[in-house]
N, C-alpha and C positions, 0 to 999 in steps of 0.2 A: 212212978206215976207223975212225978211233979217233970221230970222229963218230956213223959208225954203233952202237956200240958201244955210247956212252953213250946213244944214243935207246935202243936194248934194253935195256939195265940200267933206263932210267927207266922204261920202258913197265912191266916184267917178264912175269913168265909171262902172265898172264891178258891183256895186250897184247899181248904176240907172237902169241897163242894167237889174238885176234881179227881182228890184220892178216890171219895165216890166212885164217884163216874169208871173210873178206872178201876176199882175194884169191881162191879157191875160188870164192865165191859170185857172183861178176861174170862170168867166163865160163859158167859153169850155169845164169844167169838168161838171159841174151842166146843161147848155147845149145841151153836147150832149153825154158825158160818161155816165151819171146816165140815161137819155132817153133808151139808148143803154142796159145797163144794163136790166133796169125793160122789155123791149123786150125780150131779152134773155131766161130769170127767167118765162116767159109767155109762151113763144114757148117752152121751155123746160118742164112746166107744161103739155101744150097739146099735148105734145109728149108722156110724160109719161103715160097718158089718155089714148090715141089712143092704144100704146103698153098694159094696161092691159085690158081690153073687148076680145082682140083676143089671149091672153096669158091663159084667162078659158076656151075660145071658145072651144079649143081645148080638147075632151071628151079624156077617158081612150081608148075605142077602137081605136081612129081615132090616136092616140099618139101611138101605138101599130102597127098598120098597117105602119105608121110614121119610127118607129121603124127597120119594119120588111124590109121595102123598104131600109133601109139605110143599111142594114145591107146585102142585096143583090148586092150590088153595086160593094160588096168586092171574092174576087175568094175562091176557099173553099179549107182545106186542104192538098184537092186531088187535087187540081190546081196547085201545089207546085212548081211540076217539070215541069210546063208549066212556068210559073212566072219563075226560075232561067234561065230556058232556051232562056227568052227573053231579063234578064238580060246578058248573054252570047252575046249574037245577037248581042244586043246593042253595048258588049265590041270590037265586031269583026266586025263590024259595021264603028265604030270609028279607028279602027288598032291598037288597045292596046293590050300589052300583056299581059294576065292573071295569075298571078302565085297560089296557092292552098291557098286558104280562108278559113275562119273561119266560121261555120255555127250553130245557137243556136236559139231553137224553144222555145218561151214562152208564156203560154198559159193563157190568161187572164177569166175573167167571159164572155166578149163578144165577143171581136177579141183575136184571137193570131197572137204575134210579131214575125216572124221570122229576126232574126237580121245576117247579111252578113257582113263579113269584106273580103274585096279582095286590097289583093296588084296588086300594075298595074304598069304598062312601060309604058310612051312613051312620046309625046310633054306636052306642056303644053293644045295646042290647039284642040286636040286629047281626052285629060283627060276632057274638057269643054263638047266638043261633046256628051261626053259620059253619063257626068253627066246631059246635057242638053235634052237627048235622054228620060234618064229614067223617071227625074221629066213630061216630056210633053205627055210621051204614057205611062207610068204607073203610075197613078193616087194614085194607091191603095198604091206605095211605097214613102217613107222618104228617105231626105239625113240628115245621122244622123253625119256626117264628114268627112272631107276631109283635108289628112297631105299627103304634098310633100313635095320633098327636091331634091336637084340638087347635086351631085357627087362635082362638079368643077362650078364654077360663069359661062362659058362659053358655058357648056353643052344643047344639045338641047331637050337630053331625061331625063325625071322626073322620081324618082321612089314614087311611090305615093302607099295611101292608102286610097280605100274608104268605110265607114259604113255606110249600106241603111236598111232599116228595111221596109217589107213588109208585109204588114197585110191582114189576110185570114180567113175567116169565119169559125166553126165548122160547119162538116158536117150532115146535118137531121139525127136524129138519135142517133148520137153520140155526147155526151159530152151537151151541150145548143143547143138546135134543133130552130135555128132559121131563 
């Protein structure tokens, strides 16, 4: 007893306090950490399961048609100057000013990128508008950046720059007919 004793006195508080802790924390681990664990490691098995049966399920043609649908979702070439035209809308839309952009068509095996850079004027809350406009009604387009910068600390108009990249199908016929 008088052993024990003096191991507590030498330990003191912040020792005792940690055997605590540590005697606590050994049943709680084994418990309910390692319980928790082997659930995990289970669920995450039968997930795994679940996910391969419907990952072969799906044949060549049905991944094809899969394919073809997604790939209709997107506007076509010739939809181009519809697409910038609503990109416009948007701008004018919002009461930005527009100044003359940068316009670069790149053409991929499935989609092509057409990539936009437009310098713009105006609020900051204007510049939101706008960018909030295109990502919610035009699906089909990316914001690929947005740089502003303000004249003077006090200033209310931004001159800004935004790169959106809007992606558009090849048309039947031409180029991957899909």
């Amino acid at each position: 007893m008088r052993r024990l004793r003096r191991l507590l006195d030498a330990l003191g508080a912040a020792g005792v306090a940690g055997l605590g802790v540590l005697v606590f924390c050994l049943p709680f681990y084994f418990g309910t950490v390692v319980p928790a664990e082997r659930e995990v490691a289970k669920r995450s098995a039968e997930a795994a399961q679940r996910a391969r049966p419907s990952a072969q399920a799906v044949s060549a043609p049905d991944g094809a048609v899969e394919l073809e649908r997604f790939y209709r979702r997107f506007p076509t070439l010739d939809g181009l100057q519809g697409e910038l035209e609503a990109v416009y809308a948007h701008a004018r839309a919002s009461k930005l000013q527009l100044a003359q952009g940068e316009y670069r068509l790149e053409k991929g095996a499935g989609l092509a990128a057409y990539r936009v850079t437009l310098p713009v004027r105006g609020s900051y809350a204007q510049l939101r508008q706008f960018v909030g406009r295109i990502l919610k009604e035009m699906p089909t387009a990316s914001l690929d950046a947005v740089r502003f910068e303000r004249r003077q600390a006090g200033d209310a108009q931004l001159e800004a720059q935004v790169r959106l990249t809007i992606y558009l199908r090849p048309v039947q016929g031409k180029g991957k007919g899909v």
